[in-house]
VMD Tcl script that draws the C-alpha trace (Angstrom):
set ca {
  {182.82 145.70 117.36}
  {185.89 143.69 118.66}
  {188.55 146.10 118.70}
  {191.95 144.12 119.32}
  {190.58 140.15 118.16}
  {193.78 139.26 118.42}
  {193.24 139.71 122.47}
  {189.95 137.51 122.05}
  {190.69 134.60 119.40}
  {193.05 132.10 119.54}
  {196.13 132.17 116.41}
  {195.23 131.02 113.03}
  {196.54 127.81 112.05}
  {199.83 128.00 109.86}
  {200.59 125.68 107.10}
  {202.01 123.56 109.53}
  {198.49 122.19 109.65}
  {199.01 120.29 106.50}
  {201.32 117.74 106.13}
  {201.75 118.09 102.47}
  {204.63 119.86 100.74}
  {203.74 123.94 101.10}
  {207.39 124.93 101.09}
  {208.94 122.31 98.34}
  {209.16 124.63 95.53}
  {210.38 128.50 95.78}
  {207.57 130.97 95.06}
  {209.78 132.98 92.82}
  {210.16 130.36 90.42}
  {206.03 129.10 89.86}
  {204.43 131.17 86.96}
  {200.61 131.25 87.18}
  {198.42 132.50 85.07}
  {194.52 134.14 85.97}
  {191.64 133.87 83.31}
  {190.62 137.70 83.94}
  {191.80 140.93 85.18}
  {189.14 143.54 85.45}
  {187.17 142.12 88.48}
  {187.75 142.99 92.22}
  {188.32 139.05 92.77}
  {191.35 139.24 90.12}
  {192.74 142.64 91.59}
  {192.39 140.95 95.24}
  {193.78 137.59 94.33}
  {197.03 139.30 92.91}
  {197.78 141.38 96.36}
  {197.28 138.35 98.32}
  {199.41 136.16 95.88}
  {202.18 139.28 95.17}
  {204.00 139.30 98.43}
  {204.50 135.39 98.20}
  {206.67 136.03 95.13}
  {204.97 134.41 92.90}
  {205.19 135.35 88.67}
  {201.75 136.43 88.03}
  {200.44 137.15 84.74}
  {197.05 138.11 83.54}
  {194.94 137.80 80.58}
  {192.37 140.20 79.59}
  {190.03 141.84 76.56}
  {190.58 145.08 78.62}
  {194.40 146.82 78.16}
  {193.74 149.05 80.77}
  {192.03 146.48 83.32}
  {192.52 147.29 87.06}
  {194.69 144.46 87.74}
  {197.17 146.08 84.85}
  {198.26 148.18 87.53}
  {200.47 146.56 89.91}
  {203.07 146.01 90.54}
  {203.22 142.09 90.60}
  {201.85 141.51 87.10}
  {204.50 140.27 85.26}
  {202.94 140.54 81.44}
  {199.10 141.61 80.30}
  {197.88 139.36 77.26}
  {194.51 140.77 75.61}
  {192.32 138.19 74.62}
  {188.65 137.95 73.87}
  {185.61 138.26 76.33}
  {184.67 135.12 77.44}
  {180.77 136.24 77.68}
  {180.55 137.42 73.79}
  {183.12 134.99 72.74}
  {183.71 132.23 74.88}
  {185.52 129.73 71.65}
  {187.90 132.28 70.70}
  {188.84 133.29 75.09}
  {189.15 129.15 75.57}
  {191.12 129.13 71.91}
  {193.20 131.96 72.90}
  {194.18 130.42 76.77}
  {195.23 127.19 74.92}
  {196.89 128.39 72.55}
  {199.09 130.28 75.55}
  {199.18 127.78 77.21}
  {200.83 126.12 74.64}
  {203.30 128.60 73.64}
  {204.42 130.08 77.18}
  {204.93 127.64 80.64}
  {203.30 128.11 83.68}
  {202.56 125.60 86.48}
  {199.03 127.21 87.35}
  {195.85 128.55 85.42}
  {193.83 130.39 88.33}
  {189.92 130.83 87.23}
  {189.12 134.09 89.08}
  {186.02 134.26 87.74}
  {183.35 132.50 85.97}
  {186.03 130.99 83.54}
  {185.93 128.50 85.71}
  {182.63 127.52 84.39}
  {184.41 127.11 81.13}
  {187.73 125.65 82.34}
  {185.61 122.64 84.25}
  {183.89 121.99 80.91}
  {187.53 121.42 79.25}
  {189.50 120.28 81.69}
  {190.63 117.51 79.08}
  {191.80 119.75 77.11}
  {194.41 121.37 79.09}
  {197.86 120.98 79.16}
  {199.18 118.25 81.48}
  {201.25 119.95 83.15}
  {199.11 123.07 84.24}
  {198.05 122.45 87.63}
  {194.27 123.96 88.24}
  {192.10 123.50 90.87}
  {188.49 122.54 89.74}
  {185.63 120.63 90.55}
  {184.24 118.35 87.54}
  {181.92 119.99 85.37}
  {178.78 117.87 86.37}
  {179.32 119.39 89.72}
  {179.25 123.00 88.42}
  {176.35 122.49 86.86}
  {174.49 122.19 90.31}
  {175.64 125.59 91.61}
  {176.59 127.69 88.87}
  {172.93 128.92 88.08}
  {170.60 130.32 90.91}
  {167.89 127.77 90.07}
  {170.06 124.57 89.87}
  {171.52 126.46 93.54}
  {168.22 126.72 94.89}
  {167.14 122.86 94.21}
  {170.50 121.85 95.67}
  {170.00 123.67 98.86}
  {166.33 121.87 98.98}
  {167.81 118.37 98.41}
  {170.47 119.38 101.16}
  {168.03 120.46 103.36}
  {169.78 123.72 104.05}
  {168.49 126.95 104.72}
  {167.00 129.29 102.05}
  {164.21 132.18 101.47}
  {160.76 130.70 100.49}
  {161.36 129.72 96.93}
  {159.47 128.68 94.14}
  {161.21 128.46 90.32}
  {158.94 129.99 87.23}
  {158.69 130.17 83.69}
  {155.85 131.94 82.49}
  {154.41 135.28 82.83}
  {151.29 134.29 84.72}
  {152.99 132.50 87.36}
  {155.10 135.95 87.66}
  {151.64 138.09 87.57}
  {150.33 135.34 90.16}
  {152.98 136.46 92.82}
  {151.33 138.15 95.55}
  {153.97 138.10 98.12}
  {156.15 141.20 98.54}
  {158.83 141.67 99.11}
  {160.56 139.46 96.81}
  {163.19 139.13 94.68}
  {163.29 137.53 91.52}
  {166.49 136.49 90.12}
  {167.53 134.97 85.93}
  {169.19 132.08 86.46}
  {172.60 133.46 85.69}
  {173.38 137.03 86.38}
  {176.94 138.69 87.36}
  {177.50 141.31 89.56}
  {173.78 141.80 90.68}
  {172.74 141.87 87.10}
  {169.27 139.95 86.52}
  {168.41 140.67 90.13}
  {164.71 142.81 90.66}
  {163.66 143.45 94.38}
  {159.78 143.91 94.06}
  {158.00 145.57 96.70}
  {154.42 145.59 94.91}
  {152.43 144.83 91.62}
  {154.24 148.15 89.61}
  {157.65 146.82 90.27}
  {156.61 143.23 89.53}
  {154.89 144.53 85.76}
  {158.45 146.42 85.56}
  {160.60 143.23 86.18}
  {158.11 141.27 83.78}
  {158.38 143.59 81.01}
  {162.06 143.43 81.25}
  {162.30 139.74 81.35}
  {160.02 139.61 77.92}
  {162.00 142.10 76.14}
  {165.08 139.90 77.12}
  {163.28 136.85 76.02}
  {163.20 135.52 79.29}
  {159.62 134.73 79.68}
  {158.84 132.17 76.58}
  {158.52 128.78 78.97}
  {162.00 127.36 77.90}
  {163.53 129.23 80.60}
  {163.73 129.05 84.44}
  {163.54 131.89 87.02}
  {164.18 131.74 90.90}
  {161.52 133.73 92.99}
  {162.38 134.24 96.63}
  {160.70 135.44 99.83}
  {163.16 138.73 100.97}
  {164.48 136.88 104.59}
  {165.62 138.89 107.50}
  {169.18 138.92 108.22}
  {172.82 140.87 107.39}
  {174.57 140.40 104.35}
  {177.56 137.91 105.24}
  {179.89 135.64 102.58}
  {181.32 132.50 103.63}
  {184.56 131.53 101.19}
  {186.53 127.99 101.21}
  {188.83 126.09 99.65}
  {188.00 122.23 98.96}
  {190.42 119.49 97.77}
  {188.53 116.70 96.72}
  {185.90 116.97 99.33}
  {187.12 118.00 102.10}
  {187.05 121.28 103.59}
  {190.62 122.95 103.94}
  {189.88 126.57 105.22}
  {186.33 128.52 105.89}
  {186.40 132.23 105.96}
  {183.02 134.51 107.00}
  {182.58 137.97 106.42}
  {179.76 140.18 107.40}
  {178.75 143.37 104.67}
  {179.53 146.57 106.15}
  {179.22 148.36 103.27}
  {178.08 147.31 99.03}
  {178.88 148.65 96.12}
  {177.09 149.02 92.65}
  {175.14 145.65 91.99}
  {175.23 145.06 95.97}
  {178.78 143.44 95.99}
  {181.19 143.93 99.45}
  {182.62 146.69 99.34}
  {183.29 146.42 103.02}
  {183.46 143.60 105.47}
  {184.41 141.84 108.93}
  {185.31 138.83 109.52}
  {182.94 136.93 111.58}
  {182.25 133.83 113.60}
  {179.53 131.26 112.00}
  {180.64 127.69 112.90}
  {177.42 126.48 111.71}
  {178.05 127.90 108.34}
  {181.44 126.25 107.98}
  {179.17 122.89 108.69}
  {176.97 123.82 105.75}
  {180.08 124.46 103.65}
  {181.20 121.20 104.33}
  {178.47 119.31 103.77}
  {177.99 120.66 100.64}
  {181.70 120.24 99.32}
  {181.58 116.58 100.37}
  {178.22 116.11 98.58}
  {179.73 117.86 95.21}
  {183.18 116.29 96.06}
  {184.37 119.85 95.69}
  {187.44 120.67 94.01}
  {188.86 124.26 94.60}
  {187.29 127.22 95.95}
  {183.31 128.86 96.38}
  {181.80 130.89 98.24}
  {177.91 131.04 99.49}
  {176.36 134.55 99.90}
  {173.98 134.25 102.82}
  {171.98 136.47 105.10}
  {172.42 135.75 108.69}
  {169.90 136.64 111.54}
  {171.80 137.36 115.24}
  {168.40 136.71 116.84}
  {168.37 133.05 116.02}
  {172.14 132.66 115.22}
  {170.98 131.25 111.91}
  {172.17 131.66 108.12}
  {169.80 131.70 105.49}
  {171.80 130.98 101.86}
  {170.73 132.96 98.77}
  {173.52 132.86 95.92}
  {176.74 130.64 95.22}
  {179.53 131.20 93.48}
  {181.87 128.16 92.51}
  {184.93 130.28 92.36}
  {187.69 132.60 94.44}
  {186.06 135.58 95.39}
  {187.49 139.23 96.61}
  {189.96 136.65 99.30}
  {192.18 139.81 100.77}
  {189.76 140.19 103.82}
  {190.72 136.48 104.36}
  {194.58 137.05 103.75}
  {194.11 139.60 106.31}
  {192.63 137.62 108.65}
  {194.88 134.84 108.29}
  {193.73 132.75 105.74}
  {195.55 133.21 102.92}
  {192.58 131.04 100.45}
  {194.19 132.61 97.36}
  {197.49 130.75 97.84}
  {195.84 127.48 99.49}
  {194.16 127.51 96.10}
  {197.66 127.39 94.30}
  {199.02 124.83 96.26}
  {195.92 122.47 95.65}
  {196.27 123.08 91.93}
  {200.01 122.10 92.61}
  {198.83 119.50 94.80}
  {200.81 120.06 97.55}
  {198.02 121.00 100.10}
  {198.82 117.35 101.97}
  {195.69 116.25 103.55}
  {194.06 119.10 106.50}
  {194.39 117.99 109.86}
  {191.77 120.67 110.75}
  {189.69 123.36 108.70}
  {191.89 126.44 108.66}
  {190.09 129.70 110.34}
  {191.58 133.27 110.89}
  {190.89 135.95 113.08}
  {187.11 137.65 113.78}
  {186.49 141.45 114.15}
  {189.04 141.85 111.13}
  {187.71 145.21 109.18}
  {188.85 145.49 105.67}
  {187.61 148.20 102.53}
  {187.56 149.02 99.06}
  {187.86 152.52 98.78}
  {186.90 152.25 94.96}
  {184.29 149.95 95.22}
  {182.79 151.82 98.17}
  {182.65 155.38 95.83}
  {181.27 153.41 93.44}
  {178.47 152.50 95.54}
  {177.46 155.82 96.91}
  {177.26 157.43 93.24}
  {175.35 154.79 91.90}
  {172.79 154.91 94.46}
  {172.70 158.92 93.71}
  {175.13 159.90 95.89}
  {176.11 163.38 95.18}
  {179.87 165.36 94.68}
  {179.71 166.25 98.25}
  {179.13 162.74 99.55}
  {181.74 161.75 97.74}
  {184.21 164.03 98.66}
  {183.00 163.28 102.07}
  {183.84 159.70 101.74}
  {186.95 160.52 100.39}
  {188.09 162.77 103.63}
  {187.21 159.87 105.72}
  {189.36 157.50 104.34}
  {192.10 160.13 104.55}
  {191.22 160.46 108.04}
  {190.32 157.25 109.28}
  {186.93 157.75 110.32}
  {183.39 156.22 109.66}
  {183.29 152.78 107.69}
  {187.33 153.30 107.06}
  {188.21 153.20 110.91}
  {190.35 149.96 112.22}
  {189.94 148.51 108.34}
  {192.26 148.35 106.00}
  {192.49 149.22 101.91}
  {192.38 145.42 100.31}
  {192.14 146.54 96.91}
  {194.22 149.37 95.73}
  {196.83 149.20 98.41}
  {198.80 152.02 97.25}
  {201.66 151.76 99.70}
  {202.28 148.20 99.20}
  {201.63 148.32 95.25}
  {201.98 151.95 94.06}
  {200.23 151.55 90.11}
  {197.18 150.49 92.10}
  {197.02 154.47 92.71}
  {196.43 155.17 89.33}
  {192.94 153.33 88.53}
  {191.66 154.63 91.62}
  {192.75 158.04 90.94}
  {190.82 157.44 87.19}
  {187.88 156.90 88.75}
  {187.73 158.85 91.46}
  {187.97 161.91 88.95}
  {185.21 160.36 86.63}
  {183.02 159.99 89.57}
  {183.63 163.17 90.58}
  {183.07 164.71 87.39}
  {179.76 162.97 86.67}
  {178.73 160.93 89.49}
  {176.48 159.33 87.17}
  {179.09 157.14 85.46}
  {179.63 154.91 87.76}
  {177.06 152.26 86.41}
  {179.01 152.61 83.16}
  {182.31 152.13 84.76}
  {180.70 148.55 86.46}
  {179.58 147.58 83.44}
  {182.58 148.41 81.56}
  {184.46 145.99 84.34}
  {181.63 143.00 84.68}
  {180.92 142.74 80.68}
  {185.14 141.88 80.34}
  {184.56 138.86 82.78}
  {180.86 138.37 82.83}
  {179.20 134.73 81.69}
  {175.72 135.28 79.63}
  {172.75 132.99 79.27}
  {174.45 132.13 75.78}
  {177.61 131.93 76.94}
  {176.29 129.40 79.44}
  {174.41 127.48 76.60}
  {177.38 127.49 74.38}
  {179.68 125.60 77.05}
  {177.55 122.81 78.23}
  {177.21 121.99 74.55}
  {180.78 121.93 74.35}
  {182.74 118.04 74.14}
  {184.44 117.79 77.99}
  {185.25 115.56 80.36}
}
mol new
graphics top color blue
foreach p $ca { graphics top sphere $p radius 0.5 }
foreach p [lrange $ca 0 end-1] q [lrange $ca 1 end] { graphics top cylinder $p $q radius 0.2 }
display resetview
């Protein structure tokens, strides 16, 4: 572990490094708006875009969503779920759109799926940073993902893509993981170890109607490595800032509850290669596993949106904010790819509790956790809170204090509790189908 990187690694690059116009309008005076507010991405994006001054508001079916509770939200608006009722969300953001002014919509999520699709349809004069649609479509689901990694030529597990129930029963290599082609949150994601686990998965799969031959699965050879994330920002293109993180800790579903930031040059190469191929618009992020024997990533998920960016911000790379300003377009052209700091630690206290009692942790183990983040010790030592960061933003107290007590009263909520938070935000199969049969541009 690097323990002062800022000995070891050169300064980040400012904004000086663009030649744009970052500082040509006062923060104070831009009013954006983000598409959800009960995922760690939204909760994240608003610390890192808070400080800057900027008005933030948030829409949400959930009153009492986690990012209601800072201190930098301007105004909550409750609006339908986009994954039950993705016309009446997309009516509803219109519709504000139309009555209130603001000079950004920020996708946090997988609105931006939607948002792509009707990019027509916005106003004018709301900035938004998105690839085209036809571009989504290649890495929004795991087995359009997969293909475009073979066309690329870039590393991934073994892979093969199914649709029937005997080539599932056929599989005879284990571990493996077998993935619907679009899941949330770790949802529609089996790790099979042997022929019980893969009759479990199938059984599941038929009872969701999975498993009729319409539909496409990804099945993929488990690959050694360490967790890692690699997040960017894109304007037209071109690669404007890389940011790598290594898991030190998940939470329910597998997300990063903890990271690092980390050194992969080569994965920042990937990253660009694929944004100039997609003529990437925005931000995504790759989830890949990385193996320190050969210094070599091996990719396994993307998601063509912001994702959890504080550990970035922390770093140095502030990708929430270079995401406003290409939405504003005033990101000038890079003279260089922006990288922070390595060997920066950051935590979510929340989403690490979370974690431990969904895995059966017990009272004790939480209450364990708990006195080491009080005391600095364990996975909470040199890292720092970047998603309830109660002395900066004081309401973020109170929805970790809610479910702190609920775990601690029933460990055995916390699955509820995730799916409580990933079914506001949360794209379905359906969801999926009824937006790509939606008019866009």
């Amino acid at each position: 572990m690097t323990t002062n990187p800022r000995k070891t690694t050169p300064d980040p690059p400012t904004n000086t490094s663009f030649k744009g116009r970052p500082n040509s309008r006062h923060r104070a005076s831009i009013r954006i708006l983000l598409s959800e507010g009960s995922s760690l991405s939204a909760r994240q994006t608003i610390t890192a875009l808070g400080e800057s001054g900027y008005h933030l508001d948030v829409c949400d079916p959930n009153p009492l969503c986690i990012s209601r509770f800072s201190r930098f939200i301007r105004h909550h608006y409750r609006c339908p779920a986009v994954g039950t009722d993705p016309l009446g969300y997309l009516a509803f953001v219109l519709d504000h759109l139309s009555q209130q002014r603001y000079d950004v919509l920020l996708p946090v999520h997988e609105q931006a799926f939607l948002f792509a699709r009707v990019q027509d349809q916005l106003p004018s004069d709301v900035g938004v940073a998105l690839a085209p649609f036809d571009a989504f479509v290649q890495v929004q689901g795991k087995v359009a993902f997969a293909r475009m990694m073979e066309r690329l030529c870039l590393p991934q597990p073994p892979t093969r893509i199914v649709r029937s129930r005997a080539e599932l029963e056929a599989m005879d290599r284990f571990p493996c993981y077998l993935k619907t082609d679009y899941s949330t949150a770790g949802r529609g994601v089996w790790r099979v170890t042997d022929g019980s686990e893969r009759a479990r998965a199938v059984f599941e799969l038929e009872q969701q109607g999975l498993l009729d031959g319409t539909r496409e699965l990804v099945v993929q050879e488990e690959a050694a490595g360490r967790l890692c994330q690699a997040q960017a920002v894109f304007a037209h293109g071109t690669l404007l800032a890389a940011h790598c993180t290594q898991t030190r800790g998940v939470s329910v579903g597998g997300g990063h509850a903890a990271r690092m930031s980390v050194d992969h040059s080569q994965v920042a190469d990937h990253l660009a290669t694929l944004g100039q191929v997609l003529r990437w618009h925005g931000p995504l992020a790759l989830d890949y596993l990385f193996n320190e024997g050969t210094s070599s990533p091996t990719y396994i998920e993307c998601n063509p949106r912001l994702v959890e960016p504080m550990n970035a911000t922390l770093s140095g790379v502030n990708l929430a904010d270079l995401t406003v300003r290409v939405a504003l377009r005033e990101q000038g052209r890079a003279s260089e790819t922006i990288r922070g700091h390595f060997g920066i630690r950051s935590h979510s206290l929340l989403a690490i509790l979370l974690g431990i009692a969904d895995h059966g942790g017990s009272r004790r183990e939480l209450l364990r956790t708990i006195r080491e983040n009080l005391q600095g010790r364990g996975i909470f030592a040199q890292s720092r809170e970047d998603l309830t960061p109660v002395r900066m933003d004081p309401p973020s107290l109170i929805p970790l204090g809610m479910v702190t007590g609920q775990l601690l009263l029933n460990p055995r909520t916390a699955h509820h509790i995730s799916t409580g938070a990933v079914n506001s935000y949360s794209l379905t199969a359906a969801a999926v189908e009824t937006i790509t049969s939606l008019d866009g541009k």
